[in-house]
N, C-alpha and C positions, 0 to 999 in steps of 0.2 A: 630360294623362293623369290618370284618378280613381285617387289612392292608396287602395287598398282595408286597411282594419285585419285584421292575423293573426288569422283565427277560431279557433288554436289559441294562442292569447299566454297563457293561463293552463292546462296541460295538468291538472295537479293538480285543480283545480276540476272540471272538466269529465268528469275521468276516474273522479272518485268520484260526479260525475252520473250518468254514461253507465251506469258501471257497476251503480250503484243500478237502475235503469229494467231493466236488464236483469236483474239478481237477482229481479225481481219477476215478471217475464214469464215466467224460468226456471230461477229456482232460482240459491241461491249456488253457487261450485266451479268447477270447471273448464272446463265449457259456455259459465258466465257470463263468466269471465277470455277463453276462445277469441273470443266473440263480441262482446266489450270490445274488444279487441285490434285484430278484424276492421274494426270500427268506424272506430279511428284509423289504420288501414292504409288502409283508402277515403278517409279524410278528409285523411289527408295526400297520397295518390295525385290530389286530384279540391281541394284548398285553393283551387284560383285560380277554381273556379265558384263559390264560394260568395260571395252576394249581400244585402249587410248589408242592402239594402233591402227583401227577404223576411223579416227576420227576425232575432233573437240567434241568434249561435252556437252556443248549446247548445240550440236548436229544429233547426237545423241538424241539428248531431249526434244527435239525438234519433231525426230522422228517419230517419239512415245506420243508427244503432243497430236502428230496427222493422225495414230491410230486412235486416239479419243474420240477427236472431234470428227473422224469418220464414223467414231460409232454412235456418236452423238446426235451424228444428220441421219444418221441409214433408221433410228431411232424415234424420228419424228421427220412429218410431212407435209406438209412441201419444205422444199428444204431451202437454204437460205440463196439458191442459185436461183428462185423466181424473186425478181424484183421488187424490193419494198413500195409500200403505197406514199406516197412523197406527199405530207401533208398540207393543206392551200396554206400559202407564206404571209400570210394576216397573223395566220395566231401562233407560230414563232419564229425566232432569231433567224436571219438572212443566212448565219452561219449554219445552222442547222440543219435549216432546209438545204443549202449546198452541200454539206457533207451528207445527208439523205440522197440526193442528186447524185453526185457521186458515188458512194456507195451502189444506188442503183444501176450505173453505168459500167462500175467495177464487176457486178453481179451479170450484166449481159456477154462478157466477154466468156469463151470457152473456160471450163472446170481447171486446164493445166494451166492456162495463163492465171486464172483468179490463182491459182496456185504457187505459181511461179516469186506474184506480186506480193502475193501474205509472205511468203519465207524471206524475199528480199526488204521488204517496208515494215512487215509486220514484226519478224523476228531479227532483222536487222542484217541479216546471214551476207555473206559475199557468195557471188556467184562460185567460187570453186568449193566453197561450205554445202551448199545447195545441189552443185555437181556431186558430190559425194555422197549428199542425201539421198538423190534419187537416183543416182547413177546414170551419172550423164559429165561429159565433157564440157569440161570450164568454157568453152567458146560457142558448142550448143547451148549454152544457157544463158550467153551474156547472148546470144543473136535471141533464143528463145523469149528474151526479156524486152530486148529494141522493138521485138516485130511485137509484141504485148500492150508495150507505150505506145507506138507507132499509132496503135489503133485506140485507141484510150485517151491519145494526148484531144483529137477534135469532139469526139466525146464531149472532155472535160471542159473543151473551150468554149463550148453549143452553152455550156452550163452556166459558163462563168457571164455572158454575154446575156443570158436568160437573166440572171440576179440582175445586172447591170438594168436592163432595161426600166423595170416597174420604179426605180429610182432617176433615169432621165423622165420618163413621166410625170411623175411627181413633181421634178424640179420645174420643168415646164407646166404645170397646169396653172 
């Protein structure tokens, strides 16, 4: 009989994975926590399929994780790929409203990139973890990821240069 190793032997690790990847896809809070949750509720429901020879654990999980939070969005509407409402930056933190910012920018990019970016940043994954997820070649997905930032990075910069300004304002008035 093959002793297979507990895919879930380090829950901690895993669970700040899991949950990362999903923050990304949908947002910190309570959605995120539900569909974290959901996650190791299938994974502990379904432990004895899992197949070290497909894969690390936390590609695994990763996987269980995309079919959540896909049923999470298909579940409610509009779904988290129309841009949030970026609050006026009087009533809070510079940093907030940039990660808002952000966020927002990360949301106009195509579904496979915002995709690509949660399993790389969010869940921490390496591009051949990620190949394996979706089934794709380690070199389409490091290009898949370049050409993602490529478009993201002036984006980000539009953003970072927008915070800057209302504070050279300020210092000159």
């Amino acid at each position: 009989m093959i002793r297979r190793r507990d895919p879930l032997d380090r829950p901690e690790e895993l669970i700040r994975s899991v949950y990362a990847y999903v923050a990304y896809r949908i947002g910190d809070g309570p959605d995120a926590e539900d569909a974290t949750s959901d996650t190791f509720e299938r994974a502990l429901r379904y432990r004895d399929s899992y197949d070290r020879s497909r894969g690390e654990p936390i590609a695994w999980l990763i996987g269980i994780a995309r079919r959540c939070v896909n049923d999470l969005l298909a579940a409610r509407r509009p779904t988290v790929a129309d841009p949030p409402d970026v609050p006026d930056e009087s009533d809070l933190e510079d940093e907030t409203v940039g990660r808002l910012a952000i966020g927002s920018e990360v949301a106009r990019l195509a579904p496979s990139e915002r995709e690509l970016i949660a399993l790389r940043y969010g869940a921490d994954l390496t591009a051949r973890q990620i190949g394996e997820l979706l089934e794709m070649k380690t070199n389409a997905v490091e290009v898949a990821l370049h050409r993602a930032l490529s478009r993201l990075r002036p984006r980000v910069e539009r953003v970072e240069q927008s915070k800057a300004e209302p504070v050279r304002r300020r210092s000159m008035g």
